[in-house]
C-alpha positions as CSV (number, residue, x, y, z in Angstrom):
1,X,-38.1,-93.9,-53.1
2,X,-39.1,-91.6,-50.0
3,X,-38.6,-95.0,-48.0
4,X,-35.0,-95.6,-49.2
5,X,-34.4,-91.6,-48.4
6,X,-35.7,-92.3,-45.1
7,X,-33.7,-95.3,-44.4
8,X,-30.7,-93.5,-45.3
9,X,-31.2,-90.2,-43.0
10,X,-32.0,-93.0,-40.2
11,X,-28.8,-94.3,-40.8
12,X,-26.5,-91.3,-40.9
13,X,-28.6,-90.4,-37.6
14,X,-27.1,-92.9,-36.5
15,X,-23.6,-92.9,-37.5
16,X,-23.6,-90.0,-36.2
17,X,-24.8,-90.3,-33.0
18,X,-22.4,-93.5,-32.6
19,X,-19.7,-91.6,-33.6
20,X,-20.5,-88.5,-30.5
21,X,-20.9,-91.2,-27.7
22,X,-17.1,-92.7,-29.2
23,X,-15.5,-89.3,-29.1
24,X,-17.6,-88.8,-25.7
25,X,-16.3,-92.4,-24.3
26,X,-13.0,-91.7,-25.2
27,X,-12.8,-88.1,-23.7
28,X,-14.0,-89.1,-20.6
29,X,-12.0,-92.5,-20.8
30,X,-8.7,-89.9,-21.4
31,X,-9.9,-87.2,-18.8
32,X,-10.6,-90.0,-16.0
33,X,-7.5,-90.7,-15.7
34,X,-6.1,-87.0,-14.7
35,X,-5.7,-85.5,-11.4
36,X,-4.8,-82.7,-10.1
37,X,-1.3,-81.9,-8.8
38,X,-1.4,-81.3,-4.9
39,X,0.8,-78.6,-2.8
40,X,3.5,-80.4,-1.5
41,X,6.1,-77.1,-0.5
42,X,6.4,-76.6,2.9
43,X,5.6,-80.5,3.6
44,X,8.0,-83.1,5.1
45,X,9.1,-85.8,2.3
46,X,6.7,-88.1,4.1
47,X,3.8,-85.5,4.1
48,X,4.0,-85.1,0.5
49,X,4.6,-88.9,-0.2
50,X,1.1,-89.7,1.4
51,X,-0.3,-86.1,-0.4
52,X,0.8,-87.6,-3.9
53,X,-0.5,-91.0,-3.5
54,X,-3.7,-89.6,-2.5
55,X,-3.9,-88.7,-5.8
56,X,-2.3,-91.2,-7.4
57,X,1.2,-89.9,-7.7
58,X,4.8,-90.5,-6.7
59,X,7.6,-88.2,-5.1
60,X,10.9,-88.0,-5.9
61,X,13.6,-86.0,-4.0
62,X,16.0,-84.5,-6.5
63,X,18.0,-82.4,-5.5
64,X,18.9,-80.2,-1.6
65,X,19.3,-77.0,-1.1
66,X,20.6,-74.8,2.0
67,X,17.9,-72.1,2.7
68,X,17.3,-69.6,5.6
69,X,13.7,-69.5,5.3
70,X,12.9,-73.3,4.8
71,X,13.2,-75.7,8.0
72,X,16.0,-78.6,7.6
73,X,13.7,-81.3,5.9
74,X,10.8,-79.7,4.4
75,X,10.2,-79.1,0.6
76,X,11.3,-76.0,-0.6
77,X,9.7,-76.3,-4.4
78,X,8.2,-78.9,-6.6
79,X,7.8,-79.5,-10.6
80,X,5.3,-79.9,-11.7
81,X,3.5,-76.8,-9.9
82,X,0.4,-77.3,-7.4
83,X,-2.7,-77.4,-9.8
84,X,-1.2,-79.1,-12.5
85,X,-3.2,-81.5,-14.3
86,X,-1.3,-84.5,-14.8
87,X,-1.6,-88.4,-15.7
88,X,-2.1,-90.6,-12.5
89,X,1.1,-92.5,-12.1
90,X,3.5,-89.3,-12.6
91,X,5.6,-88.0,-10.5
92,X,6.2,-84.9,-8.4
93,X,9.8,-84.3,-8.4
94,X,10.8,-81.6,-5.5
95,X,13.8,-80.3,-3.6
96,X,14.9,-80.4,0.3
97,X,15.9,-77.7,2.6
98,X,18.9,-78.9,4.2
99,X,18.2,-75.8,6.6
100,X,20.5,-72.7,7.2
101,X,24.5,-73.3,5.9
102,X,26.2,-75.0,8.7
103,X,29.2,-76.4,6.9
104,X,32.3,-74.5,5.9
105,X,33.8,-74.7,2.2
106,X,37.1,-76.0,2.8
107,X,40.1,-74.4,0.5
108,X,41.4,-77.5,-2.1
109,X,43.2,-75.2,-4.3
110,X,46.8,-76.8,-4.6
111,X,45.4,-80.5,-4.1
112,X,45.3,-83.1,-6.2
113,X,41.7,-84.5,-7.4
114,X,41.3,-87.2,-4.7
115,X,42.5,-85.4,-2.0
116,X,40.0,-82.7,-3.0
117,X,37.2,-84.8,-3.1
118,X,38.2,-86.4,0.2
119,X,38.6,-83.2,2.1
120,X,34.6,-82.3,0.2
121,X,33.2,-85.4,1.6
122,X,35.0,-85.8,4.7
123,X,33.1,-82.2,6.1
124,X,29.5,-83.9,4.9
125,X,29.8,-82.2,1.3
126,X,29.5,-84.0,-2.4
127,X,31.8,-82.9,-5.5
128,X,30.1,-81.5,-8.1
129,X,31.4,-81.3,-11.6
130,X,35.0,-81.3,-12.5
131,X,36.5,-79.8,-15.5
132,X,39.9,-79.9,-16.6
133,X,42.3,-77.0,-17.7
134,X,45.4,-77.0,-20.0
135,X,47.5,-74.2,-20.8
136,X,50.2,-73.0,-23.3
137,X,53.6,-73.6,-22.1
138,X,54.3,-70.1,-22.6
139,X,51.2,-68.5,-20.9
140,X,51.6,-65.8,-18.7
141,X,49.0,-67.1,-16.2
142,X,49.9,-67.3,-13.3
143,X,48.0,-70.8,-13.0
144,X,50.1,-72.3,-16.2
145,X,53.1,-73.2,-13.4
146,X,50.7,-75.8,-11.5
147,X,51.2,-79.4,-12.0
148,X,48.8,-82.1,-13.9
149,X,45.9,-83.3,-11.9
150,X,46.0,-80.2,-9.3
151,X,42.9,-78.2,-8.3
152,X,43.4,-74.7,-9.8
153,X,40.0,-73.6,-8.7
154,X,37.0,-74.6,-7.0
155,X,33.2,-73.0,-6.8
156,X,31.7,-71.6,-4.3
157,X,35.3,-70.3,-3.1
158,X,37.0,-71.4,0.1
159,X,34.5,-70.1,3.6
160,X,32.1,-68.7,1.1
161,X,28.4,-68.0,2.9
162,X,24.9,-68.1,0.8
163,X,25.9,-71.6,-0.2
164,X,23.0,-72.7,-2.2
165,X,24.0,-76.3,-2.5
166,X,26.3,-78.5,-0.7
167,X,28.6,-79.4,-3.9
168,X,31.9,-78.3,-4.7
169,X,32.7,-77.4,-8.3
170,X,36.7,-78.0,-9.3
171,X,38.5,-77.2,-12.3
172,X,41.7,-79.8,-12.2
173,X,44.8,-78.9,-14.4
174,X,46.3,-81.2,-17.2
175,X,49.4,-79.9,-16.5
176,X,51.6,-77.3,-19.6
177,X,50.9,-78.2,-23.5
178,X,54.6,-78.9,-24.6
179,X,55.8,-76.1,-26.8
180,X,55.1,-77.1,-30.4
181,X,57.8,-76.5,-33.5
182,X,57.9,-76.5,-37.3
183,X,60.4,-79.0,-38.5
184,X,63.0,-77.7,-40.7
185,X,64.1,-79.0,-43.7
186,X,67.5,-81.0,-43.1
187,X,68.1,-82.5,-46.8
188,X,71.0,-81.2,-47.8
189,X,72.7,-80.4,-44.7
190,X,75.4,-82.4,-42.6
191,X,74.8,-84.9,-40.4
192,X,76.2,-82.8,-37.3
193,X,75.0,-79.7,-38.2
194,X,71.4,-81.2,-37.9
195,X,72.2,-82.5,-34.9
196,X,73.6,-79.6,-33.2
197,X,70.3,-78.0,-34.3
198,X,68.0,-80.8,-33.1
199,X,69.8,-80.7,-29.3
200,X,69.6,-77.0,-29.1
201,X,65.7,-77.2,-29.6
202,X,64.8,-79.8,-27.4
203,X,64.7,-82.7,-29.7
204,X,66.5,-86.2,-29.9
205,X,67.7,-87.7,-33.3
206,X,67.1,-91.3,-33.5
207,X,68.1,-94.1,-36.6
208,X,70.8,-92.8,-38.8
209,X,70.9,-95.1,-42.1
210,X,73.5,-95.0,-44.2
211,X,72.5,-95.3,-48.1
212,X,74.8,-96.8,-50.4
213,X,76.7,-95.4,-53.1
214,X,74.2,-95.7,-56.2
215,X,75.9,-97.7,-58.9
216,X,77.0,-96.2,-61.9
217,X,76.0,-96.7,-65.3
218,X,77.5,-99.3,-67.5
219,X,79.7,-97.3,-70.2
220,X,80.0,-94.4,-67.9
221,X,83.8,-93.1,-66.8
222,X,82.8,-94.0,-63.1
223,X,82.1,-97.6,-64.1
224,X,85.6,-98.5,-65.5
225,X,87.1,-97.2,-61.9
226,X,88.2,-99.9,-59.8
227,X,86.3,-100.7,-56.9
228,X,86.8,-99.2,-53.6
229,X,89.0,-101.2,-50.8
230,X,86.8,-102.4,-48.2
231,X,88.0,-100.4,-44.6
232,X,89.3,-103.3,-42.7
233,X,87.0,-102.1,-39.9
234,X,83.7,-103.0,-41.7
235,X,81.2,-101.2,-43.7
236,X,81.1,-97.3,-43.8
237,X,79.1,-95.8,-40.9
238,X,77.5,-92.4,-40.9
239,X,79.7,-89.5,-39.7
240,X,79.4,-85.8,-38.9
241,X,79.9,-84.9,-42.7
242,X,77.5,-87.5,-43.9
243,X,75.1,-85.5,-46.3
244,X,71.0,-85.7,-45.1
245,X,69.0,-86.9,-48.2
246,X,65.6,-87.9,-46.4
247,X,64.5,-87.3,-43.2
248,X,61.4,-88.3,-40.5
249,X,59.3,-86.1,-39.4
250,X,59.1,-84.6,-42.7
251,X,60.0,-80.7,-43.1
252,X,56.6,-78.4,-42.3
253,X,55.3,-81.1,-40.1
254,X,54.1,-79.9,-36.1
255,X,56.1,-81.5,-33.3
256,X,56.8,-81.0,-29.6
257,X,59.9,-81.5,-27.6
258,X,61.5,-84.4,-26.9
259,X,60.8,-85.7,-30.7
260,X,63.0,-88.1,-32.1
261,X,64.1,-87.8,-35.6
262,X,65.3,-89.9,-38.2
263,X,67.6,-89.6,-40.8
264,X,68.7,-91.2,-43.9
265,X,72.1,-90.0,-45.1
266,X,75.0,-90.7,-48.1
């Protein structure tokens, strides 16, 4: 019996001692492979290429910024930080000083898109993000007169100084929203009345069907009537007294000028 007790603490020894030299192994296995970020700010992009693959690492240029302080070429920050401990293979991603502002921000207000984007690159610049702009027909902004596709307003403004990056920001108009109606319930109402009422607002009416006569019922008075003489012309056509029963767009519905409308009359 002790020997089986003592076979069985040798083994858990062991297992145990097994199991430290795996978590040891796989520490260092994990560890090994870090290194520590280097200081690349202040460096030319080729400095702090042949810093970071000293260690194992890769740069990237993101993104340029003007700066007073910096010298034209030489990093002005980096991500991730100097000291960082970080997987070999990773990279350093960091920023340029273009140097001091040199270039003047042309006005583009009043362009269109393109030609604001020309002018921006033409003087050495790049167009940052656009955003576009509608407004109400009625608004009493000043800017609601400009046309579609026409520069309303641009960031940094026109000879603005302190410039941290060389891009251009432009909001672009989409031109008025049309004004926007109820429609109103015709059924019931003349033909040229409704019409009258359409043109006055802005809108067009469009197909005017003519329903015919519904038959009467057999036995009925109307039914023993002789029938009505054709018009030697041809079949009835819709007129300025013809009574609206249905109508398209129907009544409540939103529309905007220049909507065409349909009618059905008798």
């Amino acid at each position: 019996m002790r020997r089986f007790f003592s076979i069985v603490l040798l083994t858990l020894v062991l297992l145990t001692v097994a199991l430290i030299s795996a978590l040891t192994a796989m520490r260092l296995a994990i560890h090994g492979r870090e290194v520590t970020t280097p200081k690349v700010v202040g460096m030319s992009p080729q400095e702090a290429e042949r810093a970071g693959a000293a260690s194992g690492l890769q740069l990237v240029v993101e993104r340029e910024f003007y700066s007073a302080d910096v010298p034209e070429g030489r990093i002005i920050n980096q991500m991730p930080p100097a000291g960082t401990k970080v997987r070999r293979g990773w990279s350093i991603r960091v920023a340029q000083s273009l140097g001091a502002q040199r270039v003047a921000i042309p006005d583009v207000t009043g362009e269109s898109e393109r030609a604001a984007e020309l002018n921006i690159r033409r003087r050495g610049l790049a167009l940052g993000s656009v955003a576009q702009i509608s407004f109400p027909a009625d608004s009493p902004n000043p800017l609601a007169s400009s046309s579609a596709d026409e520069v309303v307003s641009q960031s940094p403004p026109a000879n603005a100084s302190g410039v941290a990056a060389p891009k251009i920001n432009l909001l672009v108009s989409t031109g008025s929203d049309p004004a926007v109606f109820v429609m109103p319930n015709f059924t019931g109402r003349p033909l040229g009345s409704a019409t009258l009422a359409l043109q006055d607002a802005g809108m067009r009416v469009g197909k005017v069907t003519l329903i015919p006569p519904t038959p009467a019922p057999p036995g009925s008075p109307e039914a023993a009537l002789p029938p009505q003489p054709q018009s030697p012309t041809g079949p009835a056509q819709p007129n300025t007294a013809s009574m609206i029963v249905t109508q398209s767009p129907a009544p409540g519905q939103k529309i905007v000028a220049g909507t065409v409308v349909n009618f059905e009359v008798r």
